[in-house]
Rosetta silent file (secondary structure, phi, psi, omega in degrees, C-alpha in Angstrom):
SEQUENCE: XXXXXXXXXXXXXXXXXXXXXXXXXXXXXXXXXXXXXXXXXXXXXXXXXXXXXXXXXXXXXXXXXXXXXXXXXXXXXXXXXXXXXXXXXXXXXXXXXXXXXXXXXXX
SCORE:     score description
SCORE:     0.000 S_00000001
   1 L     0.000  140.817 -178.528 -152.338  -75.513   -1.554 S_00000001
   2 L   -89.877  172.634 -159.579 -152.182  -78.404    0.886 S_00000001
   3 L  -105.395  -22.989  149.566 -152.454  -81.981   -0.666 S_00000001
   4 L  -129.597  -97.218 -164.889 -153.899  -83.410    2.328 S_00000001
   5 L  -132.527  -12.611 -138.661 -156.890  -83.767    4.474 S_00000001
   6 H  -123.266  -25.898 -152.491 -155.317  -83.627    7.303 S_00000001
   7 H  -130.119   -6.868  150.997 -153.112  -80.460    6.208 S_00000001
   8 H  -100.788  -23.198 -178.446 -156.367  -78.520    4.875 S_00000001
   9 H   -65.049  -92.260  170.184 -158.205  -79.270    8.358 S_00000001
  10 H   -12.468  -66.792 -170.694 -154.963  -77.438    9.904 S_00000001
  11 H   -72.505  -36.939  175.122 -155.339  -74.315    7.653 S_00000001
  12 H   -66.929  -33.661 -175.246 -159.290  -74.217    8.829 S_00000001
  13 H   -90.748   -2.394  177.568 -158.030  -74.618   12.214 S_00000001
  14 H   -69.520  -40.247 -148.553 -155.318  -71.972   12.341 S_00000001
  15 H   -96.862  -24.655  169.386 -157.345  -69.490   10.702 S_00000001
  16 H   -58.395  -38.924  171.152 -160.342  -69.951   12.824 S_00000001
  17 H  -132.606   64.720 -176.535 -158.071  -69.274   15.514 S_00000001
  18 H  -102.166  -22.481  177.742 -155.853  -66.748   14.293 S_00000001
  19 H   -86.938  -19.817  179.235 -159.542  -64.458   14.340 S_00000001
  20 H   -92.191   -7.265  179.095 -160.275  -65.592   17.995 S_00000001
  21 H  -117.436  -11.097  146.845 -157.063  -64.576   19.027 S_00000001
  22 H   -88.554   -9.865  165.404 -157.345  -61.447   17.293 S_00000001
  23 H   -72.203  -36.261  164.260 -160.364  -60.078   18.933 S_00000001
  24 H   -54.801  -42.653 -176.300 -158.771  -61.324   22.265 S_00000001
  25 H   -69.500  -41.185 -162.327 -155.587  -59.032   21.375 S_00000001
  26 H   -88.068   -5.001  171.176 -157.344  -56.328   20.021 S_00000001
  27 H   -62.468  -72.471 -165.803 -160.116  -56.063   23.403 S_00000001
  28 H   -54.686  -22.416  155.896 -157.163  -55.581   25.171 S_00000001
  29 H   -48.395  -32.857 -175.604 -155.528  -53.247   23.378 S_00000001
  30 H   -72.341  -54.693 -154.273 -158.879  -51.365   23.237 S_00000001
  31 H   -77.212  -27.143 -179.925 -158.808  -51.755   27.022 S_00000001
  32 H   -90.745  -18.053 -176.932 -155.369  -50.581   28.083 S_00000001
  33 H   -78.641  -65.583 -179.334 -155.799  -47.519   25.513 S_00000001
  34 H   -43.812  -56.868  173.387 -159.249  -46.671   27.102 S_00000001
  35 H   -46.641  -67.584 -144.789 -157.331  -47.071   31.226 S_00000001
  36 H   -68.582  -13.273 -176.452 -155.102  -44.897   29.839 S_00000001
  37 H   -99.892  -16.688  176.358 -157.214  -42.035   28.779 S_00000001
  38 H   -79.010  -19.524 -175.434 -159.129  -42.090   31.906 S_00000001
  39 H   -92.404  -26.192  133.452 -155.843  -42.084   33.910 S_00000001
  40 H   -13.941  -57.473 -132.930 -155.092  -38.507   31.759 S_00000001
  41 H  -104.598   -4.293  156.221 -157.699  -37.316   32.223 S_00000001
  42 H   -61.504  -41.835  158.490 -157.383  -38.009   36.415 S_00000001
  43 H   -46.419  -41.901 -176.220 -153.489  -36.788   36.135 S_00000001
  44 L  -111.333   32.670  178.160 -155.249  -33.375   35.317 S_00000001
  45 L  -160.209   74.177  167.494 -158.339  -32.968   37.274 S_00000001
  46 L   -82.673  149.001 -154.065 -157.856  -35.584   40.167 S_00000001
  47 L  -154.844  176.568  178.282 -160.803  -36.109   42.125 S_00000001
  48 H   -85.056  -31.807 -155.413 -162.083  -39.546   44.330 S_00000001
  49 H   -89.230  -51.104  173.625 -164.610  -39.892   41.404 S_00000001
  50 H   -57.419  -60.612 -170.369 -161.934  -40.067   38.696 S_00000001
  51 H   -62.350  -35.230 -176.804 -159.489  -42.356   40.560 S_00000001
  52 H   -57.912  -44.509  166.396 -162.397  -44.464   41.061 S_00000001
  53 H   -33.845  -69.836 -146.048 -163.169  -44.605   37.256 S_00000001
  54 H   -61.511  -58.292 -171.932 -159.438  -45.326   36.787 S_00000001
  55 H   -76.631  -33.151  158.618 -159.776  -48.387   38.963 S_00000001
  56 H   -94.504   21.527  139.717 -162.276  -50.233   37.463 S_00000001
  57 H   -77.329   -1.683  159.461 -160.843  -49.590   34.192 S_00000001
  58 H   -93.874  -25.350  170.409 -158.265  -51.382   35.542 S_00000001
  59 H   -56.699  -46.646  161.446 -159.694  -54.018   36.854 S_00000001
  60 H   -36.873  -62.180 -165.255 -161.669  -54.351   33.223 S_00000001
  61 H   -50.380  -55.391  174.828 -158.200  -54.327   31.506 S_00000001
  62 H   -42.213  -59.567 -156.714 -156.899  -56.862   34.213 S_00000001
  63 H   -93.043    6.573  153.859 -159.295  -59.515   33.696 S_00000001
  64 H   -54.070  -52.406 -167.233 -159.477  -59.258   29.720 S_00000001
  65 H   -66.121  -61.717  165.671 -155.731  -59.727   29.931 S_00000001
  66 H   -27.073  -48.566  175.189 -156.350  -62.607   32.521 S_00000001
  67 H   -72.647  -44.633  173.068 -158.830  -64.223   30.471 S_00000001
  68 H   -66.248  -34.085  135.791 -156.561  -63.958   27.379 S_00000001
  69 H   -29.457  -22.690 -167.832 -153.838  -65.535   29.305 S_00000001
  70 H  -114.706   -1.215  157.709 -155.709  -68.418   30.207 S_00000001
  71 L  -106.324   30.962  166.605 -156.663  -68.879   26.492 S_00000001
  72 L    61.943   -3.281  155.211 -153.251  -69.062   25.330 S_00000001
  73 L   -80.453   -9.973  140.502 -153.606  -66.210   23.438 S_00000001
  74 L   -97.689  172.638  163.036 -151.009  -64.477   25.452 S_00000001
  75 L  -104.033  115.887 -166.931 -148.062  -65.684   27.630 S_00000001
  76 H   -41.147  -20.225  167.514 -148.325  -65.503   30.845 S_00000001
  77 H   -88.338  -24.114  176.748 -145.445  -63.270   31.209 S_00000001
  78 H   -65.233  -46.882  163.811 -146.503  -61.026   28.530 S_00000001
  79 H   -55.691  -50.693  173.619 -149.833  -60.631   30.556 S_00000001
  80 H   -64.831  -15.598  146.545 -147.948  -59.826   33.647 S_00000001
  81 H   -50.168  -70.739 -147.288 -145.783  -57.429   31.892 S_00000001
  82 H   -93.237    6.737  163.775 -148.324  -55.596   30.636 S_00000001
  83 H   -57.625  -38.421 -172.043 -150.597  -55.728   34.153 S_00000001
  84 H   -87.061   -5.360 -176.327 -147.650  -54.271   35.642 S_00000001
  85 H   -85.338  -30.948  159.725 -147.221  -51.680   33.421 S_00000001
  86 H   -43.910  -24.549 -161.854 -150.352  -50.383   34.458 S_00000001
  87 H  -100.651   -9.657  173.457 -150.497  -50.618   37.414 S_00000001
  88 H   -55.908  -50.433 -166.387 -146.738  -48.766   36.974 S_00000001
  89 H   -61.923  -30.582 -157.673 -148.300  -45.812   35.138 S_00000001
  90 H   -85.799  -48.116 -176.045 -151.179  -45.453   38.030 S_00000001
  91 H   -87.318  -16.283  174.035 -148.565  -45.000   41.221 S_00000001
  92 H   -72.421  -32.208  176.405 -146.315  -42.736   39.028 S_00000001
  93 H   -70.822  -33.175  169.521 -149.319  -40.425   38.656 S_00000001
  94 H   -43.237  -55.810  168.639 -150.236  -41.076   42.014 S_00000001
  95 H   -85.274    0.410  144.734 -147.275  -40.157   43.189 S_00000001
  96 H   -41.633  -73.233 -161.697 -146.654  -36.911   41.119 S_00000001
  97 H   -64.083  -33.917  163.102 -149.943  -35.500   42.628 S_00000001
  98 H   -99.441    4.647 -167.450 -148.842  -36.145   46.004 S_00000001
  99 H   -69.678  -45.495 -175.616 -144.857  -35.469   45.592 S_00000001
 100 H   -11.181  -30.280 -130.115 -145.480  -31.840   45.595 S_00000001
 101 H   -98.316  -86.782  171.542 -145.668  -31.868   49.370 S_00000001
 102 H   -76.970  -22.819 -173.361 -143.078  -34.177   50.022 S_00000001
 103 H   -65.286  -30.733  177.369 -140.675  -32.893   47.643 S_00000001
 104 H   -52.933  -43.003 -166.512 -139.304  -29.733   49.349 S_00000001
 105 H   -67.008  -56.824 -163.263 -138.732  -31.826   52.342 S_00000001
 106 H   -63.186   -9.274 -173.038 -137.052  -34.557   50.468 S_00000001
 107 L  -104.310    0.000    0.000 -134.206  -32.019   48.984 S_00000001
C-alpha cells in the first residue's frame, strides 16, 4: 500500500486511466473485427453496395484509431500500422476480384 498522499493520488490516477484507455483499445478492436467481417462478406458476394459498407467501416475504424492516437492511448505508429493494415487487406481483396482478368495476360 502506498504511504503517501501523493503516491495514493497516482494509483487513483492510473487506474482511472488504465479503464479509459481500455474502452479506447477495446472500440477499436471491436471496430477493425467488425471492417473485417464486412470485407468477407464483400470478398464473396462483391457488389457497389457492399464495397460501400466496407468503406465507411473503414472510415469508422480510421477515426476511432485517430482519436485514440491523439489521446495517447496509442502510438502514433501503432495507429498507422494498424490503418495500413486495413487499408492492406481492402486492395488485396480488391485486387483478387479483379486479377482474374488480368492474370492470364500477366503469365
Amino acid at each position: 500500500m502506498a504511504n503517501s498522499k501523493s503516491a495514493l493520488k497516482r494509483i487513483q490516477i492510473n487506474e482511472r486511466n488504465r479503464v479509459r484507455n481500455k474502452t479506447y483499445k477495446s472500440a477499436v478492436k471491436t471496430l477493425m473485427k467488425k471492417y473485417l467481417t464486412t470485407l468477407e462478406d464483400y470478398a464473396r458476394q462483391p457488389s457497389p453496395e457492399s464495397l460501400q459498407e466496407v468503406r465507411r467501416e473503414m472510415s469508422v475504424a480510421y477515426s476511432k484509431i485517430d482519436k485514440a492516437v491523439k489521446r495517447g492511448v496509442l502510438h502514433s505508429n501503432n495507429g498507422a500500422r494498424k490503418k495500413s493494415r486495413l487499408a492492406k487487406k481492402l486492395k488485396s481483396i480488391e485486387a483478387q476480384l479483379n486479377s482474374p482478368t488480368g492474370e492470364s495476360a500477366a503469365s
